[in-house]
C-alpha positions in Angstrom: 1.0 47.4 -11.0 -2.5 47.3 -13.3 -0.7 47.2 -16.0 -2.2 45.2 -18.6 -0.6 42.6 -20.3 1.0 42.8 -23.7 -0.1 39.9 -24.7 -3.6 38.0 -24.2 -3.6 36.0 -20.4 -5.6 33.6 -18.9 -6.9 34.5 -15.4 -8.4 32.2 -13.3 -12.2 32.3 -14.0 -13.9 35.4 -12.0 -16.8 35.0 -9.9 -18.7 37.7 -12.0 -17.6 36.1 -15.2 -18.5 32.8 -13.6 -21.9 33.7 -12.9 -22.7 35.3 -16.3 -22.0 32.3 -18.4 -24.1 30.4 -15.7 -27.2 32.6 -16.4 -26.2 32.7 -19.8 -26.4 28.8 -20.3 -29.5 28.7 -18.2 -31.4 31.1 -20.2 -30.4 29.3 -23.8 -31.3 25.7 -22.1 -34.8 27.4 -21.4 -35.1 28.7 -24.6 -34.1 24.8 -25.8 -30.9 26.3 -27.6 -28.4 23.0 -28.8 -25.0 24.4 -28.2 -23.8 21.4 -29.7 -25.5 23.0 -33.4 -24.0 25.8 -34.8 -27.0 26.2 -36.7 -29.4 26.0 -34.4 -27.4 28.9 -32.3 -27.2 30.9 -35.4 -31.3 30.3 -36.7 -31.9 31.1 -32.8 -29.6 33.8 -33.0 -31.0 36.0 -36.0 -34.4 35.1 -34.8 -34.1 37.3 -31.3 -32.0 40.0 -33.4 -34.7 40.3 -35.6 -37.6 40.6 -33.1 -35.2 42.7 -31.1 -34.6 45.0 -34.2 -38.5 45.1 -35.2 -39.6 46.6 -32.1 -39.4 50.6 -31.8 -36.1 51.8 -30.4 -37.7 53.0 -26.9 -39.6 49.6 -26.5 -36.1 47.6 -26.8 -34.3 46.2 -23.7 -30.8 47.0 -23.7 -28.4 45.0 -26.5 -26.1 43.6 -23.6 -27.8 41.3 -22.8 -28.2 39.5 -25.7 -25.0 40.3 -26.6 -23.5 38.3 -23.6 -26.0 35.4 -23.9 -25.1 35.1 -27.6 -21.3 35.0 -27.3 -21.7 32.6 -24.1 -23.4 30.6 -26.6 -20.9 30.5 -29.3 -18.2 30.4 -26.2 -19.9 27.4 -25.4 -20.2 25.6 -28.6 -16.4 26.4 -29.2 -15.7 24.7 -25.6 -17.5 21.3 -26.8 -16.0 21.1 -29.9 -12.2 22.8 -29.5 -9.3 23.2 -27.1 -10.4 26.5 -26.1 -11.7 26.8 -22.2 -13.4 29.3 -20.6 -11.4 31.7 -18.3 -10.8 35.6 -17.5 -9.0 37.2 -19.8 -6.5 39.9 -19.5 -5.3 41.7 -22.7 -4.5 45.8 -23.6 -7.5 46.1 -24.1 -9.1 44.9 -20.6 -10.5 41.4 -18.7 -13.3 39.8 -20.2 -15.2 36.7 -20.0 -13.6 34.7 -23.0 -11.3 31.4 -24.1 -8.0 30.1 -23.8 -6.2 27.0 -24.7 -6.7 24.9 -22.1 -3.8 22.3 -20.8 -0.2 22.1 -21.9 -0.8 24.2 -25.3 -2.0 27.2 -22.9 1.6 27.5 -22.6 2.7 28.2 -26.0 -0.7 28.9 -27.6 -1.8 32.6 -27.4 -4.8 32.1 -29.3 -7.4 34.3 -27.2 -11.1 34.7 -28.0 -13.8 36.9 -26.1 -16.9 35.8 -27.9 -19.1 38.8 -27.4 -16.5 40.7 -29.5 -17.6 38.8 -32.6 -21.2 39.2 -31.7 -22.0 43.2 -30.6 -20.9 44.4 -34.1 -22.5 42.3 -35.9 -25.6 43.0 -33.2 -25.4 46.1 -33.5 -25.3 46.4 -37.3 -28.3 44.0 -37.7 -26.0 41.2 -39.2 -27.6 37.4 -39.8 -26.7 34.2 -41.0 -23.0 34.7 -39.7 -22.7 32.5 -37.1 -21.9 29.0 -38.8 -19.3 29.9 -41.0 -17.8 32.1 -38.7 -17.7 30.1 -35.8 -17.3 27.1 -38.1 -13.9 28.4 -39.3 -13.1 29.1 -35.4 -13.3 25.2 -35.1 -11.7 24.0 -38.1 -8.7 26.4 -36.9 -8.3 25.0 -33.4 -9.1 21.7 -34.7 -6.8 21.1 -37.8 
């Protein structure tokens, strides 16, 4: 009907979605990123927002891109440490790349997160230092 649903759902992974995490985690494995460290991601984190952010506005490649590799990364951290898998997910709002409750609790658990929601504000308004207590919190919550 396309329709989206009321509530958030998980979708079997997408190809497309598939393949951005892939590039994703291969680009942060070059870059020696430990996505087992939440601060590591965040100190490597505010490090490419700031060189990002101190080059002229026309010599800056587009945000996206490290928008996406930044919330696969916090995605990813929150897959090692949590419940939470990555899948597709449908909500009002669209189908994104994001997490779910994996298993049994997928069933009762609507806990949804797409990652690069918490990161292209914060990108965007030039925000640092967030990223270990808020994705800290993330896995206290799912891990209480």
């Amino acid at each position: 009907s396309g329709r989206m649903p009321l509530v958030p759902t998980a979708l079997p992974l997408r190809d497309g979605d598939a393949a951005l995490r892939d590039r994703c985690l291969a680009e942060l494995a070059s870059a020696g990123v430990d996505l087992g460290d939440l601060e590591v991601i965040g100190k490597a984190h505010d490090a490419d927002l700031t060189a990002w952010r101190a080059l002229p506005e026309r010599r800056r490649d587009d945000h996206a891109a490290h928008i996406e590799r930044w919330g696969v990364a916090i995605g990813e951290h929150l897959t090692r440490c949590t419940d939470l898998r990555w899948t597709t997910v449908a909500d009002p709002f669209g189908t994104d790349l994001g997490l779910m409750a994996g298993g049994e609790a997928s069933l009762s658990d609507e806990f949804a997160l797409v990652p690069t929601n918490l990161v292209s504000g914060r990108w965007l308004n030039g925000e640092t230092g967030w990223i270990p207590g808020v994705v800290g919190h993330l896995v206290t919550l799912r891990t209480a």
